[in-house]
N, C-alpha and C positions, 0 to 999 in steps of 0.2 A: 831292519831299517825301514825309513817311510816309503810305500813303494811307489811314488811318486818323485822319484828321483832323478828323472832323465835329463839330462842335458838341454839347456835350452841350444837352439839352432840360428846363427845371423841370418836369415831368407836374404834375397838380392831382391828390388823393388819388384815385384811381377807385373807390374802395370806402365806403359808410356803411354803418348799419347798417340800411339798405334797399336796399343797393347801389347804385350809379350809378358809379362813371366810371374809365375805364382810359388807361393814357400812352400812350407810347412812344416810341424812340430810333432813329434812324438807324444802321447799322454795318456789320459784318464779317464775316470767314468762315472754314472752316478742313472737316477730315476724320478718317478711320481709318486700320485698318495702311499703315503707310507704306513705303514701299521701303527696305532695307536699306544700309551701307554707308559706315559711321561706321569708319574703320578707324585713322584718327589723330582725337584728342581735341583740343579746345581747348589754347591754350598753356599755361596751369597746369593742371599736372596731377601728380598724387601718383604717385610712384616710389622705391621704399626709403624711404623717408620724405623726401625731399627736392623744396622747389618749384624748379621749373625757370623760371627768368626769360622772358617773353616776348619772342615776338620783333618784330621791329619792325612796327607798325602801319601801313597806309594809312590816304589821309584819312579823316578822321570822316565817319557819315551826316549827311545833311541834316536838318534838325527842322522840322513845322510853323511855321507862323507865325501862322497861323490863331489870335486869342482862344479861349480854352476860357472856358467861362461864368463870369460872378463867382463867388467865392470865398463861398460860404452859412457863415453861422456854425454853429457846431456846438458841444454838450456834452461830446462826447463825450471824453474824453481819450487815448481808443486810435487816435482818427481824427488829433488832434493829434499826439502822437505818430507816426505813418506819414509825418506832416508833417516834422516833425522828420527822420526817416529820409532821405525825400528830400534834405534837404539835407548830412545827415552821410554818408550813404553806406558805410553800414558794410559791405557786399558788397566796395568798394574797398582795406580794409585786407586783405583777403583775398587780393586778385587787381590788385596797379597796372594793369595792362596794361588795367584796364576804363577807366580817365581820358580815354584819348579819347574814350571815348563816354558821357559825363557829358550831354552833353544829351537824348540817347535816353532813359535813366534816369530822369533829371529829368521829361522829359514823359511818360513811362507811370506815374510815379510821384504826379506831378498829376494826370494821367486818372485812375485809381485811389481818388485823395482826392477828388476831385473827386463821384465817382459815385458811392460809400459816401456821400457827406454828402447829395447826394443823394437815396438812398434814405433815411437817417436823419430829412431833412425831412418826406418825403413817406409812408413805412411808418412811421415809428417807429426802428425799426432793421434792421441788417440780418439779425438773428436773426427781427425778424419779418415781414419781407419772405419769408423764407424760409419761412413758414411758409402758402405760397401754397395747399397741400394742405387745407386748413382750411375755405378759401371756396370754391376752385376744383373742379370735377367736382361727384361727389354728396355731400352732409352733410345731416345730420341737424341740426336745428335747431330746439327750442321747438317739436314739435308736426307739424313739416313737413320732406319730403326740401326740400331747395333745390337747384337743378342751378345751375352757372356754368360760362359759356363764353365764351372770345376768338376770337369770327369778326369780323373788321369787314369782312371784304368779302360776307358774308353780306346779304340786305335784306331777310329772311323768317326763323324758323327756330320750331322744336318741338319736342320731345323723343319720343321713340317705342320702343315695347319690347310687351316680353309684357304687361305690366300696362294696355295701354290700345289691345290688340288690333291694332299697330300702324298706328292710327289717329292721327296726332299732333295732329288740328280739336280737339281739347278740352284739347291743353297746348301751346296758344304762349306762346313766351318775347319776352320786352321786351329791347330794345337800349338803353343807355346811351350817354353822348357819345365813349364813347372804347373800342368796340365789344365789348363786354362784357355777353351776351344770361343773361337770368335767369329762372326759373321757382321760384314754391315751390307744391308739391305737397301741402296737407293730411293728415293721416293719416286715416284709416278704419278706422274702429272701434274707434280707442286701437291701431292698426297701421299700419306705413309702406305710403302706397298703391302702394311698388314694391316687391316683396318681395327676400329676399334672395336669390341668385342665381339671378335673372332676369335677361335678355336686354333689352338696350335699347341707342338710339341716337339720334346729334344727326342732327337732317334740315335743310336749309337749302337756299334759293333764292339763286344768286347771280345775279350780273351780267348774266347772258344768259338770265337767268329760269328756268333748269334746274332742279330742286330736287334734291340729292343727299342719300346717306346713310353716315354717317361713324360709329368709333368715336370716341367723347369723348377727348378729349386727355389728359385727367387720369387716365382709369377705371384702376379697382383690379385689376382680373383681364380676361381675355378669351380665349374659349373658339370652339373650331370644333367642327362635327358631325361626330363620329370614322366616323360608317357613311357620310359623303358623302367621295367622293378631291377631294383639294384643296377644301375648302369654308372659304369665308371665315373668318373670326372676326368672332364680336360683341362688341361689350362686355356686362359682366355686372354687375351691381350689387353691392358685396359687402360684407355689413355683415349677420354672422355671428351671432345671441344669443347671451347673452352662456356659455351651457351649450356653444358651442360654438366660442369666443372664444377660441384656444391662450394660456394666460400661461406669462408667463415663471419661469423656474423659480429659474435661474441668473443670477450678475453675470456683468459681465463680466470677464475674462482681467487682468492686469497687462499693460502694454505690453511686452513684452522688450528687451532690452537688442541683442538684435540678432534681424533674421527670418530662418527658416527657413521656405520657404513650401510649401508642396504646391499645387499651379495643380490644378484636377480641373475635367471637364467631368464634373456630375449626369449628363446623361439616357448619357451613354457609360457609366456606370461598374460597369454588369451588366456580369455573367461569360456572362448568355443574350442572346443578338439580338433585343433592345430596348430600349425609351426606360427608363431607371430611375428612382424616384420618390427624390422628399428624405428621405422618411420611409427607406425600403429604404438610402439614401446614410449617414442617420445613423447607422445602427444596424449595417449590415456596414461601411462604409468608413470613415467617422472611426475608429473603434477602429485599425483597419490604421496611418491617419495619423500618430495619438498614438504607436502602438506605435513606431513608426517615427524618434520625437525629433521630427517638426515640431512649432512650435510655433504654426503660423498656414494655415489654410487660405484658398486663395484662388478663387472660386467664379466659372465662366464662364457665359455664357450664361442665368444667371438674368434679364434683363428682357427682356419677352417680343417675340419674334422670328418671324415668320410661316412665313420660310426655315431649317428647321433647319440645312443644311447653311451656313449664313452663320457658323457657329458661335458665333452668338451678336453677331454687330458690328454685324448687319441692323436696329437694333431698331425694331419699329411701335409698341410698348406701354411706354412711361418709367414710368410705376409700376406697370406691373401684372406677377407674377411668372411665370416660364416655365409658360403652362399644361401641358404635356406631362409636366411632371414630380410636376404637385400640387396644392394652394390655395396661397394663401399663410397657411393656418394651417400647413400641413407644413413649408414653408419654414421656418416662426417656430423649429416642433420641432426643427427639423434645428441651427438656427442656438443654439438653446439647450442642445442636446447637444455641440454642441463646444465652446461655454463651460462645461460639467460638465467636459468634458476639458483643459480650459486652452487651450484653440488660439482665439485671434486668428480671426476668419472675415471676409475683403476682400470686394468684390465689384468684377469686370470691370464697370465704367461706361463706359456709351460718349457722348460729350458732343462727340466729333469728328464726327460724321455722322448721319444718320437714312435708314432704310429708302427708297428709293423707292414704294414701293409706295401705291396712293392709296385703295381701298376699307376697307384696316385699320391706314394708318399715318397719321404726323403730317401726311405730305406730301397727304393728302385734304382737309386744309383752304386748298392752295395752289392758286387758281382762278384766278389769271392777275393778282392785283394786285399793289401796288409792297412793295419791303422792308421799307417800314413797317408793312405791315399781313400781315407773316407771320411766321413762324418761322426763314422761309431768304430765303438772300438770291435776288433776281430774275436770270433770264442765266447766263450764263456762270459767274459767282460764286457762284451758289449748288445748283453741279452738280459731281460731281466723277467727271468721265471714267474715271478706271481702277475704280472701285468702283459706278459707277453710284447712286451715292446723295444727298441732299442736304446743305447745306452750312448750319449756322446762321446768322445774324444775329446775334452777340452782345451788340451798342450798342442793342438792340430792350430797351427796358425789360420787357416781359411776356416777351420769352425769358429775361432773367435771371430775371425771377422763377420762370419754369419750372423752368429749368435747378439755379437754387439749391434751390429747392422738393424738386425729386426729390431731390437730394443728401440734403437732410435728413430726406424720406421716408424713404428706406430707413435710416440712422442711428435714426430716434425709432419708427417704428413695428417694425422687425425687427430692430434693437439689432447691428447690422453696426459690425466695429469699421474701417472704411475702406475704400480705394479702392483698385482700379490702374486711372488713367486710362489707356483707352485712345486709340492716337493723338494722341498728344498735338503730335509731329514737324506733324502737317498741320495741328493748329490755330494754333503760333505761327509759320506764313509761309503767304504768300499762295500762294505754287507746294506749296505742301502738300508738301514733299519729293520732287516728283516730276522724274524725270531731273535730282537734286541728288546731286553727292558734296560733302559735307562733310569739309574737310579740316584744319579747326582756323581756321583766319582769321578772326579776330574779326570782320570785317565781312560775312561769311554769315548773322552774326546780330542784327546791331543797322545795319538798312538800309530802304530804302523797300519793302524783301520781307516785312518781320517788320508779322504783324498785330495793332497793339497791342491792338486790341477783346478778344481773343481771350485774350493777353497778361493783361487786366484782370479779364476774365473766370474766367483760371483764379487769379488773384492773390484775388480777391472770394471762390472756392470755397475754396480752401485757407484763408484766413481765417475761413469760416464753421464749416469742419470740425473746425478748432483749437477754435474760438470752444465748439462745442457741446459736442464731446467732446476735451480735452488729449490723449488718450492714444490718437488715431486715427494710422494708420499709413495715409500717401495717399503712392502710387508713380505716378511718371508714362514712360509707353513713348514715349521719346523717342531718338530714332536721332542726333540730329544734336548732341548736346552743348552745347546754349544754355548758357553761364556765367549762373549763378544760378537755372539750374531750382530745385536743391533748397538753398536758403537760404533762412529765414524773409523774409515781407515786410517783416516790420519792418527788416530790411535790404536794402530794395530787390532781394528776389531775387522770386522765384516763388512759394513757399512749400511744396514737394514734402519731403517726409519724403528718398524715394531715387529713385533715375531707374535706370531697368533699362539694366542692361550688354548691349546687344545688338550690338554688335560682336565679342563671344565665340563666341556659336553659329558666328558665321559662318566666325572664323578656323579654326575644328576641322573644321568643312564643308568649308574650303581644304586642310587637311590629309588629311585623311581621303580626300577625294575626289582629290588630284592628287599627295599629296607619299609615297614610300617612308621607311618607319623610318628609315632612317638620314641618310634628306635633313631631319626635325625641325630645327627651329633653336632652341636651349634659349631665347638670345635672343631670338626673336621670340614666342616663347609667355609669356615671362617679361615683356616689352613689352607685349604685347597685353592681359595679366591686368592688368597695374598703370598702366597707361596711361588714367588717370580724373584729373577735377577733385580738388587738395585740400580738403577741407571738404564736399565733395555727395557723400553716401552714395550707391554703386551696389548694387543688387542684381545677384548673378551668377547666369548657367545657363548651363552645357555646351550645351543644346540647349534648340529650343522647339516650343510644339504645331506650328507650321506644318513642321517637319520631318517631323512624326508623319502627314500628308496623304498620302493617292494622289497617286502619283510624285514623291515624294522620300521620305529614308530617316531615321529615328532613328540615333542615335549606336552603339548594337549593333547595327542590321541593316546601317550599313557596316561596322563590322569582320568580323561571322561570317556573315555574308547567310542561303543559303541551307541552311546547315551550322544552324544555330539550330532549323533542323526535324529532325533525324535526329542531331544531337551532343550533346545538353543531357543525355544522360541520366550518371547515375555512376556506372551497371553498367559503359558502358566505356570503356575509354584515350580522353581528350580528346584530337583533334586539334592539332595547331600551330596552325589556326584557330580555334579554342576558346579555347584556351591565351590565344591570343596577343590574343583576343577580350576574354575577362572582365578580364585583367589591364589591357589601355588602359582597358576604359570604366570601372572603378576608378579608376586614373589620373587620367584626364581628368575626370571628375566631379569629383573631391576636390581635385585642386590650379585648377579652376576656383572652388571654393567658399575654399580657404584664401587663393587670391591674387587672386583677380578684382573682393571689393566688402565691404558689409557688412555683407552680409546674401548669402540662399542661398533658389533658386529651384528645382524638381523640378515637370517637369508626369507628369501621372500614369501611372504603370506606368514611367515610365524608369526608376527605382530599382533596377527586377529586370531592364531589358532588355527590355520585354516586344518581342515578334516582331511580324510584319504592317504594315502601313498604318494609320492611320484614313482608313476612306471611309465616307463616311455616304450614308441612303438617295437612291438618284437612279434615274431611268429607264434609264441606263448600264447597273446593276447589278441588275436587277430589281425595285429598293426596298429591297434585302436587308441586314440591321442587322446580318450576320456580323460584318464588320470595323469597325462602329459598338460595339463594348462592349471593354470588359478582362478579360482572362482571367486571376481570380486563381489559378485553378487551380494553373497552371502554378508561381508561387512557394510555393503550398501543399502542391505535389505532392515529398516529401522526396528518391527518387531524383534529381528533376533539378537541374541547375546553377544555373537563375535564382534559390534561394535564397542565392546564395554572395554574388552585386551586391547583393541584396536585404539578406541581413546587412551587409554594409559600407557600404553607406548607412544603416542602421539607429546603427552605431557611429561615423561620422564626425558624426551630428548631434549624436549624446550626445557626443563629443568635445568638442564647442563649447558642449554644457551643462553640462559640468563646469568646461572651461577659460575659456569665454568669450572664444576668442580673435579672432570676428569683430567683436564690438564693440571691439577693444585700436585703438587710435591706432598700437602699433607692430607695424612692418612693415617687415621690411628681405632684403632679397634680396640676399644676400653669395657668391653662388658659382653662376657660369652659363659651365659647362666645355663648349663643344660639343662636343669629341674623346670623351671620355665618356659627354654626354649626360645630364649631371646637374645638377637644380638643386636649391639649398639657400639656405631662408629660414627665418625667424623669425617668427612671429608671435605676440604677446603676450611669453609667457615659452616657447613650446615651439617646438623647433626641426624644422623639416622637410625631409627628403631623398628626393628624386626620382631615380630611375634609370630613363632610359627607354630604356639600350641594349639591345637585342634579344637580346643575349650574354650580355654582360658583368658579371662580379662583380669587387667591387671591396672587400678584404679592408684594411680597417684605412684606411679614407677620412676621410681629417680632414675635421673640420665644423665651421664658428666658429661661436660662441654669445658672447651677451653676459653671462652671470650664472657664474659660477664653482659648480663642487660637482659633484656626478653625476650623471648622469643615465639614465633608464629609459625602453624603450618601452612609450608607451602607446598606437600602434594600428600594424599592421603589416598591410599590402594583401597580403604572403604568405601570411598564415597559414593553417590546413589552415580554419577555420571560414568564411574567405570565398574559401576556391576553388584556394586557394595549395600549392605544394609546400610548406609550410613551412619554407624555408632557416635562418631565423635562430632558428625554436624550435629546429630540428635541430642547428646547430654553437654555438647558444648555451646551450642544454637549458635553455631557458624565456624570457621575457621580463623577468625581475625582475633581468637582469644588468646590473650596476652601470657604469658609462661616465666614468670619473673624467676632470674637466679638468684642462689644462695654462694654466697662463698665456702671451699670446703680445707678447711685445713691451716697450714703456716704458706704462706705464697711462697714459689720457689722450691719447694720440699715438696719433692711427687711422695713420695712413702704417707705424707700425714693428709693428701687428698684423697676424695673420692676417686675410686678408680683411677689412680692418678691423674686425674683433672682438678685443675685448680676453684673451676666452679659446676653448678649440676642446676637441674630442675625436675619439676613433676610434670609426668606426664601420662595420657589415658591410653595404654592398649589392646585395643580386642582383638584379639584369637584371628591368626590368621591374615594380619595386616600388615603393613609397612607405612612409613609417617615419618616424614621429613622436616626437619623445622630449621629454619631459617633466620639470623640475631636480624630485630630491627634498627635500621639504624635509622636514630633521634635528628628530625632537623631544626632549622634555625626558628622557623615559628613555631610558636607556642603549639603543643597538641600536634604536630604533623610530624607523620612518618611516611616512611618509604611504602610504597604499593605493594602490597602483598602477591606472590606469586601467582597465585589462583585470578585476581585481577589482570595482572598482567597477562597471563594465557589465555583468558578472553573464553576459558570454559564454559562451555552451556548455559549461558544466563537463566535460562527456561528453571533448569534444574534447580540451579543455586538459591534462586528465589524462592523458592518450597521453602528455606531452613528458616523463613520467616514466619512460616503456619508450622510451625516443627512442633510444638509444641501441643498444638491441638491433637495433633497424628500420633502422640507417642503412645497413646491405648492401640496404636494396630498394630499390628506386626510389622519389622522389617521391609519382607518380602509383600505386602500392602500395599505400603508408601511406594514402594520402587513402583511396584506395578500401575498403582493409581497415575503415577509423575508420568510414566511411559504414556499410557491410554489418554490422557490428557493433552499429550503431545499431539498423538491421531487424532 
């Protein structure tokens, strides 16, 4: 049976308005990065636009039997509702192939209802259950700090810091029935008698009479002594007047219609070797982002991590922000400037795992008693062997509330437009994705392996995150393809915005690393991209930070490796490594982004290529933050090549901000030649052709299209502005050349079309390109059309005007003309 079966528990309110009493739930477990290897998708899944019927199912799991508690009346109609869901099942109309497993459904879907009503009983609601930040750690209240804290395996405890000489005989705290210790601290002198950032700590005597000293669970910031090596952190009390209180300036963002994300690690993101501050991030790096067409930054490593090199997944401090980088008034600055600039700001949450660590993380309040009276689970279950770190309790009434609480921390107090859960793979099964390939089987996911707790858990967050903010955009990193990660709960899915396409990076990593140009298979790249659920938005990326790690490689340091150091400049003739360099990771970036999802992911510096490793400081390398920053330099610097990747990522986003062709529903991939080496799809209304043979031009390529009329390109991976010999400015003398369709076949009858397209055209492709064409649409006056894409993105004038002497030039080489356009620039 599902071993997530425990009984849910009615808790009695733990809170008055003198405090007193705390629950709690019996439960579950789960982790972080999970191992790779999702290479086939669940049975439905979107392909040219078509769902694939499933295939035939084994037996269904087993279901509890176990009673879940009576059914608590409730108000609420959103809760009824969910009810309702349960039984209608609207994830089903989606995907039949789920029917077998209608009772799995059914009881996570009770559990769910079950423990929202619940909370509704006993908080109020779940909005304010979440709002655990209020009471919990330190607040300010009518005259007095109040401190709160959940030890119940504590049988002593006292607060202790700068403000009372760290002596804690004159501030013990009182324990309640349901282990929830409380202190209110008067003010002094019409002042808080702890000032603001001071140093303080929870101290407590457990079990074996020890008395230890821990940072607060709840606390706002926490800081280490920079002149001691390796020296603890404290917590810090932080509660700012109000002359020094950042507000906010800016609303926030509109949702987009589809994400383009920029992943950025802050303290990496100087061009000098060291930690960068938010404030420094907001002010040189967002402008870069913006510039660039994202429309959503997504920020790592902000909750505070003891281990920098854990890159952020480590985490000891759940609301308190990366000290290394700043306060969290910077944070606010930071986070309020890229709302000046319209970008979306996520934040990596990490809710699969906790630091090991016991002097400055959660896991210091774990003294050897049972899962009821912790955060993690006891044993085996609440350790998790390849990460070394610990493993929630999610059925623990006070970890929800934690867990929710932080959620909406960061949303209410730093105005964060969402999420990307991390780890998500190790919270819904119990083997945490470990030595698991996932190979689409629906019963990998709905079995006595899947933990519902966990399940419920992320069902409760995505509900609340909707609930606060509509227009939060929450991603979940999930390897193994669970059907209905991202469908709302109200249809018995999960309730994820997108689920990252992480079986991409790896296919390019299989390629890159083992297969020759011409062994590509158009098919299996054309598979691998479109190879997702119908209906659950992926986000896509060519590559991911963990590529970008000592010993392994980014997507340009396997094509050009060591050539990248002594080739980049554009005084002279690019190598066939070069050449053949910039052209793939063009390539592969932009048909990962047109065919792989809904969205579009860039961790930072791939855009240009950038060179090196990330290794961040360790006693290996002397400490040394060489290879810990990014070197804008190098794309700033005009003789070199990294601005050519750097331009055509710039133009591919604005592509999709003009066209909006990652949000379009249509998607159809009508032409996958392997002899050639070319694919050709559609997306929205604009058509796109790939040539990825190493040779080969291919002079008048018919391409099917669905819309009739002509057509123009509007981005072309040759051209001289992103690194290109120019071919088709050259034999076309410009981009504005007209591409008239042909009709192909009986209208209505795919079989008697081209490639089942009702209409097609000609078109020129050289070896190694990508070329986008886009229908013009005719207007009212005579002779006018709409503005061509390349006009509209406002590209290089400088350059574009060459295609006007193009002709003169075409006796010189390619690599000539580039070169001359550049030096003419200087």
């Amino acid at each position: 049976m599902y071993s997530s079966c425990n009984l849910l528990s009615a808790p009695a309110p733990w809170f008055s308005s003198e405090d007193s009493s705390a629950a709690s739930v019996s439960g579950r477990s789960s982790m972080s990065q999970q191992p790779k290897g999702d290479n086939v998708r669940p049975q439905n899944y979107v392909a040219n636009r078509r769902i694939l019927t499933p295939k035939s199912i084994i037996a269904r799991g087993k279901v509890c039997s176990a009673s879940v508690s009576a059914v608590l009346t409730s108000d609420s109609n959103e809760t009824a509702n969910m009810e309702n869901a349960a039984k209608n099942f609207g994830l089903f109309d989606l995907d039949t192939g789920l029917e077998p497993y209608k009772d799995h459904f059914q009881y996570r879907m009770k559990r769910y209802v079950d423990q929202k009503r619940l909370i509704e009983k006993h908080e109020g609601s779940l909005d304010e259950f979440s709002l655990g930040y209020l009471k919990f750690g330190f607040n300010w209240e009518e005259g007095s700090i109040v401190y709160r804290e959940w030890a119940p395996a504590a049988q002593e405890a006292e607060v202790i810091g700068d403000f009372n000489g760290w002596n804690g005989s004159g501030h013990k705290m009182e324990k309640n029935p349901y282990g929830v210790w409380t202190i209110r601290i008067p003010d002094v002198g019409g002042n808080p008698a702890i000032p603001h950032n001071s140093r303080v700590k929870f101290r407590f005597k457990h079990g074996n009479g020890v008395w230890v000293e821990r940072i607060p669970a709840w606390i706002k910031y926490a800081t280490q002594d920079p002149t001691k090596f390796a020296a603890p952190y404290d917590g810090v009390y932080w509660n700012p007047p109000p002359s020094e209180r950042y507000e906010f300036n800016y609303s926030r963002p509109p949702k987009p219609e589809a994400s383009r994300i920029y992943e950025a690690h802050v303290g990496m993101s100087s061009s000098e070797p060291r930690v960068n501050t938010y404030r420094e991030f907001a002010d040189f790096v967002l402008p870069r982002i913006r510039a660039n067409n994202y429309n959503t930054v997504q920020l790592m490593a902000v909750m505070e991590h003891s281990y920098y090199a854990s890159f952020g997944y480590h985490v000891t401090n759940f609301f308190a922000v990366s000290s290394r980088s700043g306060t969290p008034e910077d944070l606010k600055y930071l986070i309020d400037k890229a709302h000046s600039l319209g970008l979306q700001v996520l934040m990596d949450v990490v809710h699969s795992h906790a630091s090991n660590n016991v002097t400055d993380g959660l896991n210091g309040f774990d003294v050897g008693q049972s899962s009821q009276d912790s955060y993690f689970h006891a044993g085996d279950r609440g350790y998790h062997k390849l990460w070394d770190s610990r493993l929630f309790n999610y059925a623990n009434w006070e970890v929800l509330r934690f867990l929710l609480s932080n959620l909406r921390w960061w949303l209410d107090e730093f105005k964060f437009d969402g999420f990307r859960f991390d780890g998500v793979t190790s919270m819904l099964y119990h083997h945490h994705g470990i030595n698991t390939a996932f190979t689409g089987d629906y019963n990998e996911y709905f079995s006595e392996t899947t933990d519902v707790d966990a399940v419920v858990y992320l069902m409760l967050a995505n509900d609340l995150i909707h609930s606060v903010l509509p227009n939060a955009t929450v991603i979940a990193e999930d390897v193994s393809g669970m059907p209905g990660l991202g469908r709302p709960v109200s249809e018995v899915g999960i309730g994820f915005d997108y689920r990252l396409a992480m079986a991409i990076p790896d296919k390019w990593i299989e390629y890159l690393k083992n297969k020759k140009d011409e062994e590509w298979s158009m098919a299996e790249i054309s598979w691998s991209l479109t190879n997702r659920r119908y209906a659950e938005k992926c986000i896509a990326y060519a590559e991911s930070h963990d590529q970008a790690i000592v010993g392994d490689k980014t997507i340009a340091f396997f094509l050009m490796d060591k050539e990248m150091y002594s080739g980049m400049s554009c005084l002279t003739v690019a190598s066939p490594v070069i050449e053949r360099g910039i052209a793939l990771h063009k390539m592969i970036h932009f048909i990962t982004m047109a065919l792989g999802g809904e969205g579009y992911l860039n961790f930072m510096g791939n855009e240009f290529g950038h060179p090196d490793w990330i290794d961040f400081p360790r006693e290996g390398n002397g400490w040394s933050y060489d290879k810990c920053r990014r070197q804008w330099d190098l794309v700033d610097t005009d003789h070199l090549r990294f601005k050519f990747m750097n331009a055509f990522n710039r133009a591919m986003n604005l592509l999709d901000e003009n066209f909006m062709f990652l949000s379009s529903g249509k998607q159809i991939v009508s032409d996958v030649n392997e002899d050639k080496k070319v694919i050709v799809f559609e997306r929205g209304d604009l058509v796109f052709v790939f040539n990825f043979h190493p040779e080969n031009t291919y002079e008048g390529y018919k391409v099917g299209c669905d819309l009739p009329g002509k057509y123009r390109v509007a981005l072309d991976s040759d051209a001289w502005e992103f690194g290109g010999p120019g071919r088709i400015l050259l034999r076309q003398v410009g981009h504005d050349v007209d591409h008239f369709t042909m009709p192909e076949g009986i209208p209505g009858v795919p079989e008697t079309n081209f490639n089942n397209r009702p209409n097609s055209f000609k078109v020129l492709s050289p070896p190694r390109t990508c070329v986008v064409y886009y229908r013009v649409e005719e207007r009212s006056s005579e002779n006018e059309t709409s503005t061509s894409f390349t006009e509209a993105a406002d590209i290089d004038e400088t350059l574009r005007g060459n295609v006007n002497s193009a002709k003169d030039e075409v006796e010189q080489s390619p690599e000539d003309v580039l070169d001359a356009t550049i030096l003419d620039e200087e």
